[in-house]
C-alpha positions in Angstrom: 172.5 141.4 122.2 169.4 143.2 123.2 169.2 147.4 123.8 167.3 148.3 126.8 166.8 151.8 126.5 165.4 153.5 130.3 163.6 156.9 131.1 162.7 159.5 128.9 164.4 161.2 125.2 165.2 165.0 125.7 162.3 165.8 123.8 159.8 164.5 125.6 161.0 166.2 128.6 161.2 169.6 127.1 157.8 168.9 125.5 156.3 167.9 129.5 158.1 171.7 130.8 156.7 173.7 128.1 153.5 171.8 128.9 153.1 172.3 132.8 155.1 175.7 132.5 151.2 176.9 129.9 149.7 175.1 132.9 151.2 177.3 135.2 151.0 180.8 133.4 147.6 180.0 132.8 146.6 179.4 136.7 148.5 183.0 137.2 146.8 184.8 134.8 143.5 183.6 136.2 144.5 184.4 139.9 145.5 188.0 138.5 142.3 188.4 137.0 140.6 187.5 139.7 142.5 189.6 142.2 141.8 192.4 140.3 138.4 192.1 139.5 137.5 191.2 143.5 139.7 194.6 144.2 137.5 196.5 141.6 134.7 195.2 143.6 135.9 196.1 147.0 136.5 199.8 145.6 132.9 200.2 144.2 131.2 199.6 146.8 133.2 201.5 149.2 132.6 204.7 146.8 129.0 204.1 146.8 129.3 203.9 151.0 131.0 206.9 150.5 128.5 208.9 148.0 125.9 207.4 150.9 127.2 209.1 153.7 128.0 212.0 151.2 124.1 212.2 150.9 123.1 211.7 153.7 125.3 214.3 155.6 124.0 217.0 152.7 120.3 215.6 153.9 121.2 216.7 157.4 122.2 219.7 156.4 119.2 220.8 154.3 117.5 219.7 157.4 119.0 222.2 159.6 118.2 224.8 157.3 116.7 225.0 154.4 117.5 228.6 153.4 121.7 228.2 153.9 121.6 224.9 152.0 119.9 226.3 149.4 121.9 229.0 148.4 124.6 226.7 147.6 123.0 226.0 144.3 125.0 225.8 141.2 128.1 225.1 143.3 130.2 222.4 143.7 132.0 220.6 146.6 134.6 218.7 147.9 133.3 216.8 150.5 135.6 214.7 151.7 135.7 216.1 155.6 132.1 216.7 155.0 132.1 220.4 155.3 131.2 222.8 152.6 134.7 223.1 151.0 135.2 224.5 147.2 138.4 224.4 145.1 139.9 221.4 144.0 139.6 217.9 145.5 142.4 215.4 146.2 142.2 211.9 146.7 142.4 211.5 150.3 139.4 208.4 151.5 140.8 205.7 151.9 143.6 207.1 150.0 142.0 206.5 146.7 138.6 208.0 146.8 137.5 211.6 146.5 133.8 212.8 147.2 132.4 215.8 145.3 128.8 216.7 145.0 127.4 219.1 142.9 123.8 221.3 144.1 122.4 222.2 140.6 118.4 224.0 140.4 116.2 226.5 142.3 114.0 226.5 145.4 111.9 225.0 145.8 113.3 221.9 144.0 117.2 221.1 144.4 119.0 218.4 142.2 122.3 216.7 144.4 124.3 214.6 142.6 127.3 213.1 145.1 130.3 211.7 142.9 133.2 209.8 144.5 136.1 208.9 142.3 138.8 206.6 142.2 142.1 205.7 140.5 143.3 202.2 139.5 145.8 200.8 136.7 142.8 200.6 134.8 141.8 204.1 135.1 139.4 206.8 136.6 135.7 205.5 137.8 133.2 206.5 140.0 129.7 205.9 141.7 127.8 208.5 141.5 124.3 209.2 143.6 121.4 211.4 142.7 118.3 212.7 144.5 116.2 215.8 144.7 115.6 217.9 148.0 113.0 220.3 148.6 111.9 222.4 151.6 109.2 220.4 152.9 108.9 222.3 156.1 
C-alpha cells in the first residue's frame, strides 16, 4: 500500500503568512514614508511662497514710504494678514503656517528677515527669507 500525501504541512503554510505578511508591512512602511516625506515637501515650499509674498508685500511698503517703514526697525511682526501687527502669532495659513518678519538695523541700511513656521508630527520648521532694503530714492 502506497501513501499519497496532497497539499501543504502546517508549517509551510504558516512559514508562506509570516513571509507575505514582512512583504506586506514592508510595502506600508514604504508608502508611509513616502507620504510623509512628499507632505514635508508640499509644506516647504508653500512656507517659502509664503515668506515670498511676506517680502514682497514689506518691499511695497518701503516703497510707499521709506520714512514709516523704517521706523519699524528692531520690531517684530506677525504678518499673516499682511498688516503691521505685533504680539503673538498663531498658526492661521493654511492652518499650519505662521509668517513673522523681523526689521533689525538703521537707515540707511535695513536687514528683513521673513520667517514662516509650521507644525508637523515631526516637529517645528521653517523657511526663512532674508534681504536688505535701503532708501534708494
Amino acid at each position: 500500500m502506497k501513501s499519497i500525501k496532497n497539499g501543504q504541512s502546517l508549517v509551510e503554510v504558516v512559514v508562506a503568512l509570516a513571509v507575505a505578511g514582512l512583504v506586506i508591512l514592508a510595502i506600508i512602511a514604504g508608502v508611509t514614508v513616502a507620504i510623509r516625506n512628499a507632505t514635508f515637501a508640499k509644506n516647504q515650499t508653500l512656507a517659502t511662497k509664503f515668506a515670498q509674498e511676506g517680502m514682497e508685500w514689506l518691499r511695497s511698503q518701503q516703497d510707499k514710504d521709506w520714512a514709516a517703514f523704517a521706523v519699524r526697525a528692531g520690531q517684530t511682526f506677525c504678518l499673516n494678514n499682511l498688516t503691521w501687527s505685533t504680539g503673538s502669532c498663531p498658526f492661521a495659513l493654511g492652518g499650519i503656517f505662521k509668517r513673522q518678519a523681523v526689521l533689525s538695523g538703521s537707515e540707511p541700511r535695513l536687514e528683513v528677515r521673513v520667517t514662516v513656521s509650521w507644525q508637523d508630527t515631526a516637529g517645528t520648521h521653517q523657511s526663512e527669507l532674508t534681504s536688505y532694503f535701503s532708501k534708494w530714492q
